[in-house]
C-alpha positions as CSV (number, residue, x, y, z in Angstrom):
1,X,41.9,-5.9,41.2
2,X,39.0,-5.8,44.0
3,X,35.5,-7.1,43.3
4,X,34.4,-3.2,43.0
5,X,36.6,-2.8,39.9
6,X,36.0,-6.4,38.1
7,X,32.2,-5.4,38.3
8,X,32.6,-1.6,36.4
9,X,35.0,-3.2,33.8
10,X,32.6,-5.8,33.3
11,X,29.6,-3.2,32.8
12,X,32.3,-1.1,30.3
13,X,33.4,-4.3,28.3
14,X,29.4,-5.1,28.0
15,X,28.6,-1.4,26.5
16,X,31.7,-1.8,24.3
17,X,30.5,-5.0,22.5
18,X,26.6,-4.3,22.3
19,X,27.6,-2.6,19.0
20,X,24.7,-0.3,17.5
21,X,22.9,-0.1,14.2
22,X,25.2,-0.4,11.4
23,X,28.7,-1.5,13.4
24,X,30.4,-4.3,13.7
25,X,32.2,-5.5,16.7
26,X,36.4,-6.1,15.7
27,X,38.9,-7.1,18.2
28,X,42.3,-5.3,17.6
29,X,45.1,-6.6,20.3
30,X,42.6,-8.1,22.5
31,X,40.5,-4.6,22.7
32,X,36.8,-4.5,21.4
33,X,36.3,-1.8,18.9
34,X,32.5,-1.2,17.7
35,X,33.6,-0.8,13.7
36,X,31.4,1.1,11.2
37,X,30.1,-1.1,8.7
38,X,30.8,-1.3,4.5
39,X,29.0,1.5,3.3
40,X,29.1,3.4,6.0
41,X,31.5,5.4,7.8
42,X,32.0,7.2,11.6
43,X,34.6,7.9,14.8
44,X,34.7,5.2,16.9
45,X,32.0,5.4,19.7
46,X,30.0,7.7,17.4
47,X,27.1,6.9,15.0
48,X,27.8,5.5,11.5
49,X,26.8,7.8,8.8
50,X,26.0,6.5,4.9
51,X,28.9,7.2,2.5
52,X,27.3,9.8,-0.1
53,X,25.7,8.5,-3.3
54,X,27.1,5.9,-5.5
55,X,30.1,5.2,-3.1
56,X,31.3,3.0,-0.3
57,X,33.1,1.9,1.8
58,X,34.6,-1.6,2.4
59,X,34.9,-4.5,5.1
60,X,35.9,-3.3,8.8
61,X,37.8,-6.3,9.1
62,X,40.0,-4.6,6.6
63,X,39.7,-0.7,7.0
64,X,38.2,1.0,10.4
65,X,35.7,3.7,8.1
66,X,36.4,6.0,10.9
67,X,36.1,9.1,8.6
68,X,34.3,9.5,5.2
69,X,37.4,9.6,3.6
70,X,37.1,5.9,3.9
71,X,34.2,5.9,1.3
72,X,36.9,5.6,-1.4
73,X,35.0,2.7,-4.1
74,X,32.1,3.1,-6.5
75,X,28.9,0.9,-6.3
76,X,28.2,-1.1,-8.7
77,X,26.9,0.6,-11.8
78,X,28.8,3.7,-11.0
79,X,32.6,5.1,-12.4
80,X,34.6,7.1,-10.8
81,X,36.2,10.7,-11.6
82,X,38.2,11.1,-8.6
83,X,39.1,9.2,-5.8
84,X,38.8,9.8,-2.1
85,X,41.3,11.6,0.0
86,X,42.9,11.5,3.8
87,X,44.9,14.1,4.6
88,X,47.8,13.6,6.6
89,X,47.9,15.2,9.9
90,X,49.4,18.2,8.9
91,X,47.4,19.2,5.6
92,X,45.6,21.5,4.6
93,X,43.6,19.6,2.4
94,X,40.1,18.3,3.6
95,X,38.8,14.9,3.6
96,X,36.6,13.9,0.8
97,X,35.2,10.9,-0.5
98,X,35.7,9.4,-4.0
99,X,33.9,11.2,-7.0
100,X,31.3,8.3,-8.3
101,X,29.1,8.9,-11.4
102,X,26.0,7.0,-12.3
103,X,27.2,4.6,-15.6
104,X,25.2,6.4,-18.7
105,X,22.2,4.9,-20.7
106,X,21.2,1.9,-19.2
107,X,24.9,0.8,-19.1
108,X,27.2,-0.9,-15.9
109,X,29.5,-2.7,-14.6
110,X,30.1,-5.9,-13.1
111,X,31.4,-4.4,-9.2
112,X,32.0,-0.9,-9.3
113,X,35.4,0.4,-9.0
114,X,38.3,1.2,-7.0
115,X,40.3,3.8,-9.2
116,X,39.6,7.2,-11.0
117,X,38.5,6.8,-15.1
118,X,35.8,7.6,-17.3
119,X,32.9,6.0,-18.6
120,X,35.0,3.2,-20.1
121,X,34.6,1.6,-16.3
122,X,31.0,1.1,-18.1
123,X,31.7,-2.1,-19.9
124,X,28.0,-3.9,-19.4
125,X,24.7,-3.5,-20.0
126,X,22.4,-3.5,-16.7
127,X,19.2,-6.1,-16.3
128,X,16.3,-5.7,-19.1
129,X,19.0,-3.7,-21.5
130,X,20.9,-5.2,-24.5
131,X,24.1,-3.9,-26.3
132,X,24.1,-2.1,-29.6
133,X,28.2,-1.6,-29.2
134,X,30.9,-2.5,-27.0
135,X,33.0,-0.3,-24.8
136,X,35.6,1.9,-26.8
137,X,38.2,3.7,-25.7
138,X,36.5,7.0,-25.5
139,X,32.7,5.2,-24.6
140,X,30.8,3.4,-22.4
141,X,28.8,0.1,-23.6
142,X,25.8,1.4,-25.9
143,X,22.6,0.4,-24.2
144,X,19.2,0.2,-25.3
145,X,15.8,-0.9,-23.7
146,X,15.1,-4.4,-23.9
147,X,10.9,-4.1,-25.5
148,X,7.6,-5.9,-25.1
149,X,8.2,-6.2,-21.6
150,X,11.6,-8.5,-22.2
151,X,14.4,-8.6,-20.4
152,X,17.7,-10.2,-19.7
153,X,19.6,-10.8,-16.5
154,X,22.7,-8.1,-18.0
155,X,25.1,-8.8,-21.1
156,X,28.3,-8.0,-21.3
157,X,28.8,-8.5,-24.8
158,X,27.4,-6.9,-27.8
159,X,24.5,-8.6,-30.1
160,X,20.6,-7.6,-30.8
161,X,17.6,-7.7,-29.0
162,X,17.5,-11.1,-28.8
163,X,20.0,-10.8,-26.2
164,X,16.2,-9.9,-24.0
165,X,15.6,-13.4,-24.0
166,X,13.1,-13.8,-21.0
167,X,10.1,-11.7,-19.6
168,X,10.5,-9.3,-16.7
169,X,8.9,-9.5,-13.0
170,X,5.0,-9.9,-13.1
171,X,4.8,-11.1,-17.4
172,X,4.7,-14.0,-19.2
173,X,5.7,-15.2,-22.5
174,X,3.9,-16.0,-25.4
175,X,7.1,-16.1,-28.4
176,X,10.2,-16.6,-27.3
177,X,13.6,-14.8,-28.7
178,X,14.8,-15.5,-32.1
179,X,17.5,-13.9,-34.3
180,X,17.0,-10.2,-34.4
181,X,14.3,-10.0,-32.1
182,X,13.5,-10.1,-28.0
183,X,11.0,-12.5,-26.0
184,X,7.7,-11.5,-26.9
185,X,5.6,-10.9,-23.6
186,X,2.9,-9.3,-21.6
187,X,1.5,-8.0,-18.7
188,X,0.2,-10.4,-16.2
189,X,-3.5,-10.4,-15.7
190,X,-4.5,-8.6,-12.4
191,X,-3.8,-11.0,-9.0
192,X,-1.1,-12.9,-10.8
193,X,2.1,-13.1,-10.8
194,X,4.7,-14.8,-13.5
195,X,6.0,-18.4,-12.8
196,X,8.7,-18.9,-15.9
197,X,9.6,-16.0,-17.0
198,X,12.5,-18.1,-19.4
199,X,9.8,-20.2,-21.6
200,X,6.4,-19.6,-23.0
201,X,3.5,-20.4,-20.7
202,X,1.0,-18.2,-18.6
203,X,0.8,-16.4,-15.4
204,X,-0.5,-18.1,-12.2
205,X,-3.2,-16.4,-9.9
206,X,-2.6,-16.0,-6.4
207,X,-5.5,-18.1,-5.6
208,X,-4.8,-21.4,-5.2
209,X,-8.9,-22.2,-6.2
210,X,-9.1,-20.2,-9.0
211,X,-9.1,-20.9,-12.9
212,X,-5.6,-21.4,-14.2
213,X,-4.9,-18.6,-17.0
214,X,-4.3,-20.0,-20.6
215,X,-5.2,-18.8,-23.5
216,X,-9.0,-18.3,-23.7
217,X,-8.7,-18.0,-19.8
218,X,-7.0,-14.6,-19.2
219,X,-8.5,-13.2,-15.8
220,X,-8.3,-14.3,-12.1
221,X,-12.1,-16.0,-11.1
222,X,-12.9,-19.0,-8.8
223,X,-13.0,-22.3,-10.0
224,X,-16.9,-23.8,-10.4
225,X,-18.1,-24.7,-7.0
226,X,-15.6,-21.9,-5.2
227,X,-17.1,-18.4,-4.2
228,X,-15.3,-15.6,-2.8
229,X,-13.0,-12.6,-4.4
230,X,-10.0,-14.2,-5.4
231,X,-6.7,-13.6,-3.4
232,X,-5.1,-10.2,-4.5
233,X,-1.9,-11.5,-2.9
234,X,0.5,-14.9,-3.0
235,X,-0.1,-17.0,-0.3
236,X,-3.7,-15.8,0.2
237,X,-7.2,-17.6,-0.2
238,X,-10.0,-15.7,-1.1
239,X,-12.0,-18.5,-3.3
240,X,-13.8,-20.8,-0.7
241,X,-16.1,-24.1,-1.1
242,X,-19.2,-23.7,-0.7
243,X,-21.2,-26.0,2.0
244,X,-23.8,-28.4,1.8
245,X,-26.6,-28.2,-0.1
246,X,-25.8,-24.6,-1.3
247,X,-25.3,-22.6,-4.8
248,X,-22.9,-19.6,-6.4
249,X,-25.0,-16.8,-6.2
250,X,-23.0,-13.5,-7.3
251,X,-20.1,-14.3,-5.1
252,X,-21.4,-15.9,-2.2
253,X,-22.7,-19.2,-1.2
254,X,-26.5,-18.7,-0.7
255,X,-28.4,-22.4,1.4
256,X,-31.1,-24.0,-1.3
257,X,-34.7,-23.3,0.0
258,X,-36.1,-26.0,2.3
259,X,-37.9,-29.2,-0.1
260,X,-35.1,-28.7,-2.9
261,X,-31.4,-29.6,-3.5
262,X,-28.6,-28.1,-5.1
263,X,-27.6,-28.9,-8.7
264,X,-24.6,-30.6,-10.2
265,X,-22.9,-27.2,-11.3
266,X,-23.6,-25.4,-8.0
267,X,-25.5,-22.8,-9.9
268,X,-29.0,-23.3,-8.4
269,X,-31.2,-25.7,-7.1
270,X,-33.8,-27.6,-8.1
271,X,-37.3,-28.6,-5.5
272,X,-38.0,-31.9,-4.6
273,X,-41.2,-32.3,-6.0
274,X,-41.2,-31.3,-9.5
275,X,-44.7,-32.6,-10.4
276,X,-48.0,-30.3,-11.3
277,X,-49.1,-28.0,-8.9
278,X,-45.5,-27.0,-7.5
279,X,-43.7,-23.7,-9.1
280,X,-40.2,-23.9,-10.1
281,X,-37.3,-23.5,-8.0
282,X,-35.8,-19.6,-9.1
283,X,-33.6,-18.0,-7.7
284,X,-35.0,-14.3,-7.5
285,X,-37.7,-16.3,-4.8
286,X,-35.2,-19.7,-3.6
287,X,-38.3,-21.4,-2.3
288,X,-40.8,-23.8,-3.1
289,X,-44.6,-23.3,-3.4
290,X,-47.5,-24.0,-4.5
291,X,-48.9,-22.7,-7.8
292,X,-52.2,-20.6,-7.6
293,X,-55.2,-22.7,-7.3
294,X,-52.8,-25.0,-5.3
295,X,-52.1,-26.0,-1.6
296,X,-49.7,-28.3,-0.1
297,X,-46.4,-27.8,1.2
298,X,-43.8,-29.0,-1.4
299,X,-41.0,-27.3,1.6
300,X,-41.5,-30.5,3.3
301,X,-41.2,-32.6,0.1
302,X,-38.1,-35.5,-0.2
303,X,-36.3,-35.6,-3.3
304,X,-38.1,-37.5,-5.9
305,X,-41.7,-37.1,-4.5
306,X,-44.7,-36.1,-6.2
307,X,-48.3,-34.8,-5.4
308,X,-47.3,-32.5,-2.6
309,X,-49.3,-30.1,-4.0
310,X,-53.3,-30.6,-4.7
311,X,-55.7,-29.0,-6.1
312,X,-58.7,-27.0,-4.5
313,X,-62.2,-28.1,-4.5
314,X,-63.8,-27.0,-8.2
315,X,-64.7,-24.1,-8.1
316,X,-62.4,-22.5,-5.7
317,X,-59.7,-20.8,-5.9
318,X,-56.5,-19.7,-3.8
319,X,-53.3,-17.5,-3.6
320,X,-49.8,-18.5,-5.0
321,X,-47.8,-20.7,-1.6
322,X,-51.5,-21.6,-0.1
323,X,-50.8,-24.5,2.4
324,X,-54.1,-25.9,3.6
325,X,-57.6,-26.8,1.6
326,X,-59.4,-24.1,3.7
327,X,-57.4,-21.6,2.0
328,X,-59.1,-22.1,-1.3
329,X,-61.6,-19.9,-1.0
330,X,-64.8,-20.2,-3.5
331,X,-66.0,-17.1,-5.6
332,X,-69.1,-15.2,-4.3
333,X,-72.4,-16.6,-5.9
334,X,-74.8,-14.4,-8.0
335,X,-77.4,-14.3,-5.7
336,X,-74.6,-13.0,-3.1
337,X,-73.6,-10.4,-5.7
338,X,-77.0,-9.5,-6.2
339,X,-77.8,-8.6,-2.4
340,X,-74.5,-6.6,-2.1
341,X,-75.4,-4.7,-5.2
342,X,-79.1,-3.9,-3.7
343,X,-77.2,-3.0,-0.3
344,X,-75.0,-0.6,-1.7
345,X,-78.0,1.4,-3.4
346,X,-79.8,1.1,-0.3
347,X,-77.5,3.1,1.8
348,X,-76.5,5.5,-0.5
349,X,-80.5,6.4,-1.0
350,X,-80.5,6.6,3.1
351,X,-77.5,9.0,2.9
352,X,-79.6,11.0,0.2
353,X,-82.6,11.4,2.7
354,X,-80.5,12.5,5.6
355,X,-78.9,15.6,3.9
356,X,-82.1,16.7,2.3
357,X,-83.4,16.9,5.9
358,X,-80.9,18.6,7.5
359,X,-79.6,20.3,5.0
C-alpha cells in the first residue's frame, strides 16, 4: 500500500471512530462500527433516533439498535402489552417497537420489563407513594399519595402511611412517622433548602451569614452585624459584614457621622461628646451638632470628650450646628426697633405724597 493510500485510510478510519451524539464506538472483527446507544436506535452511519415513549433499547455491546425494532424493553415504571417485532427479510409485517404503558396510580416497578403482560408487571409503589394492597393476579399495587409533604424512597410491600416516613425535596420535619400515620412536614421557608429530610430538625438558608431557622426563627434574614439580601441560591453570599465604624441601616451599611462611633449592636451610633450643648446622634440626620444657642464643633470631638459645644454670650442667640461665637447673633434692642418702626411710617407717608401729586 503506497503512502497516497495509508493517508486516505487514515482520514476514513479517523471519521469512522469520532462517533456522534448518542453512539458509541464498537469494534466487530477488527472494524470500527459507530453503535447507536441504549435508548436509542438508527442505521449505521445515520443519526440515532429516541425509541418512542416508555421504551428502550439496550447496550450496543449486546444488540447494534440499527432499527427501532430494537426498542423491544419498557422503562422503568412502565408494562408492556406487546412486544417489539423484526421482520424477517421476506415479511410483510413492519417493524415496530414494543407496546409500553405508563404503571397506573402512582404504582411501578423495580426495572421495567422485557416481556408482554398486564399491569401485574406493577408490583411497587413509586417515590412519595405508599401501598394500600399488594399486586393481585388481575391488579397492579394500590397506590396512594404519601400527605403533609411526606414521602418515601418507593415500597414494595404493603402497610400505611407510615410507610412516608421522611419529608420530600425542599421540607423539613417537625413529627416523625408513627403507626398509622406519615412524617409530618412542611414547606421550607423561602431561600432554603432541606438538610435531613429522615429526622426532625429545620431547613438551612442558603446564606451562610444568615439566622439559622428554628422554631421561633422561620424566615431567611442576616445575622446582627451582616447587611445585604440574603442568597436566593446554595452556594451564594448575599449577607455581608459591615466595615469599620459603620451601622445596619435598612439593608445597607451606612459610615457613622464624623465625632461619633458605632454601637455595640451595629444599629446606630452614638457622638463622641455626649455632654450639654451637643444634640443626639439620630439617624434620620447621622451627624453631630450643636444645639441652638450653641457653637462648637462636636464633628471634631474624640470619644469620651466633653465641652465641645459652648454656649453664646447672654443674650444671644444662634441657629442649630452654629460653629463659631460670631455666629450667635444678639436680638435687636428696643431703641433699634423703635427707629425701624418710625422708618417704616416714614416712607409709606412719602409714598402717600407722591401719588397725591401725580396722581
Amino acid at each position: 500500500m503506497n503512502k497516497k493510500s495509508l493517508f486516505f485510510t487514515a482520514i476514513l478510519l479517523g471519521l469512522i471512530s469520532c462517533c456522534g451524539d448518542n453512539q458509541t464506538l464498537v469494534t466487530v472483527a477488527l472494524v470500527d462500527y459507530c453503535v447507536c446507544n441504549e435508548g436509542y436506535y438508527g442505521k449505521l452511519g445515520q443519526q440515532c433516533q429516541q425509541c418512542p415513549q416508555g421504551t428502550t433499547s439496550i447496550s450496543p455491546y449486546d444488540l447494534p439498535n440499527t432499527s427501532i425494532g430494537y426498542c423491544s424493553k419498557c422503562l422503568k415504571n412502565y408494562f408492556m402489552s406487546k412486544k417489539s417485532y423484526i421482520p424477517s427479510p421476506n415479511s410483510l409485517q413492519s417493524e415496530s417497537p414494543a407496546t409500553c404503558n405508563p404503571c397506573p396510580s402512582g404504582s411501578g416497578n423495580s426495572s421495567g420489563s422485557y416481556s408482554p403482560g398486564d399491569q401485574t408487571q406493577c408490583d411497587t409503589c413509586q417515590p412519595n407513594y405508599f401501598m394500600t394492597a399488594a399486586v393481585s393476579q388481575t391488579q397492579a399495587a394500590q397506590c396512594s399519595p404519601c400527605p403533609h409533604n411526606s414521602g418515601n424512597q418507593g415500597v414494595n410491600a404493603a402497610g400505611d402511611q407510615s410507610q412516608c416516613n421522611q419529608c420530600q425535596d425542599n421540607s423539613y420535619m417537625t413529627a416523625p412517622a408513627q403507626h398509622g400515620q406519615s412524617a409530618q412536614c412542611s414547606p421550607c421557608p423561602p431561600n432554603s433548602y432541606s438538610s435531613a429530610p429522615n429526622s426532625v430538625g429545620f431547613c438551612t438558608c442558603f446564606d451562610p451569614f444568615a439566622i439559622s431557622l428554628s422554631s421561633t426563627q422561620n424566615s431567611c434574614v442576616c445575622q446582627s452585624g451582616y447587611a445585604g439580601n440574603v442568597a436566593t441560591a446554595k452556594g451564594q453570599n448575599g449577607c455581608y459584614k459591615c466595615g469599620n465604624n459603620q451601622f445596619i441601616s435598612g439593608n445597607k451599611c451606612v459610615s457613622c457621622a464624623d465625632g461619633s462611633t458605632v454601637n455595640k449592636d451595629l444599629t446606630g451610633c452614638t457622638c463622641n461628646d455626649t455632654s450639654d450643648g451637643t444634640i443626639a446622634w439620630s439617624s434620620n440626620t447621622n451627624i453631630c451638632q450643636c444645639k441652638p444657642n450653641y457653637y462648637g464643633s462636636p464633628d471634631k470631638a474624640s470619644q469620651g470628650s466633653s465641652g465641645s459645644c459652648k454656649p453664646c454670650p447672654q443674650g444671644s442667640t444662634s441657629q442649630v450646628g452654629s460653629k463659631t461665637a460670631d455666629q450667635c447673633q444678639k436680638p435687636p434692642s428696643d431703641n433699634q426697633s423703635q427707629y425701624s418702626y418710625s422708618l417704616i411710617i416714614s416712607n409709606s407717608l412719602l409714598i402717600s405724597f407722591i401719588f397725591i401729586i401725580f396722581y
